[in-house]
N, C-alpha and C positions, 0 to 999 in steps of 0.2 A: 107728224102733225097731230097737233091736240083737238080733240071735236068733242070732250064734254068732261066733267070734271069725273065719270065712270072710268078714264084714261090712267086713273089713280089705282085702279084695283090690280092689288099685287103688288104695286111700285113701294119702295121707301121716300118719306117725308122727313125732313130735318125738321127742329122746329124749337125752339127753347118754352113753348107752350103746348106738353104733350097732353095738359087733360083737356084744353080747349078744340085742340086737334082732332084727337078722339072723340067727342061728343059731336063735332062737325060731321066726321067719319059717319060715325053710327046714324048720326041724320040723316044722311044719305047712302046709309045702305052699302058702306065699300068698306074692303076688308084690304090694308096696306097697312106696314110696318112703319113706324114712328121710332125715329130714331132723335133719341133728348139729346139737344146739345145744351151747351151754359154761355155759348156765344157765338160769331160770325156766324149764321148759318148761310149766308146767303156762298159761301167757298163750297159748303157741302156737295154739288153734285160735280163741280172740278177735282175736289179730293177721292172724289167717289165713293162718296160715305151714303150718297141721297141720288135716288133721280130728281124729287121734289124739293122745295124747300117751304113753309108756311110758317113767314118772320112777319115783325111789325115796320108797317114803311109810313112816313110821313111822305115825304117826296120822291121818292122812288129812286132818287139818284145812286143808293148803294145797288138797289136792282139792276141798274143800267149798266152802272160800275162792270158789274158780274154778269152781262148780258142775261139776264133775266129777264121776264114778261109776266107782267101779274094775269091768271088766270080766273081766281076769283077771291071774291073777300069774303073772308069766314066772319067777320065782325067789326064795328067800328067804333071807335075810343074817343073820349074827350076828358082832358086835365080839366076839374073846377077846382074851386076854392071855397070851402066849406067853413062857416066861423060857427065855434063853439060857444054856447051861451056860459060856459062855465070857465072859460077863459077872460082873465083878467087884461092881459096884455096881446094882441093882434100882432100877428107877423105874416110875411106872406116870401114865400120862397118862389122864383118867376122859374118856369119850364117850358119847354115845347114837348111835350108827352102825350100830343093828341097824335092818333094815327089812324091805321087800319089794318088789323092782323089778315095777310093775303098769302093763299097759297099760288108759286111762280114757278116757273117751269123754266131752263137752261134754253135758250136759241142756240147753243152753240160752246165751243170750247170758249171761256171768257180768258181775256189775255191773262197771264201770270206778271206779276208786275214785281220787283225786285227797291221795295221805297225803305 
């Protein structure tokens, strides 16, 4: 059972954002190992690389996917569109890159899926 995000001290965190991570960390005072991934982090506590995992989620579904539980949000994001005055010609490339970088905790063995 998780009762405060102090449940971290000691633990390993995956996380593809280890200097946002850390500065979280040090905000609060907890000393846990960060382990940098460059993708899926959310497999990390099934492979048993992480107890933790602190990825970016818009809709939580790959959370869920991984029976994950978001425990708290270290920060929150929004994609804009910024026009330069010094551009001649305007384009705009469409995203969903809004989110919220959260650290989540494992409920449980999440299935292994074979796709």
């Amino acid at each position: 059972k998780i009762d405060s995000i102090k449940d971290l001290e000691g633990k390993k965190i995956a996380t593809s954002y280890p200097e946002t991570l850390k500065e979280y960390l040090n905000r609060n005072s907890i000393n846990a190992t960060i382990v940098n991934m460059g993708g899926s982090v959310e497999v990390a506590p099934a492979l048993g690389l992480a107890d933790w995992v602190c990825d970016l989620t818009q809709t939580g579904t790959t959370l869920k996917d991984n029976n994950l539980i978001i425990i708290d949000t270290v920060l929150e994001s929004e994609a804009v569109l910024i026009e330069s005055p010094f551009v001649k010609q305007s384009f705009f490339i469409p995203t969903n890159a809004g989110g919220s970088l959260c650290l989540s905790v494992n409920q449980g063995t999440p299935p292994l899926r074979s796709e």
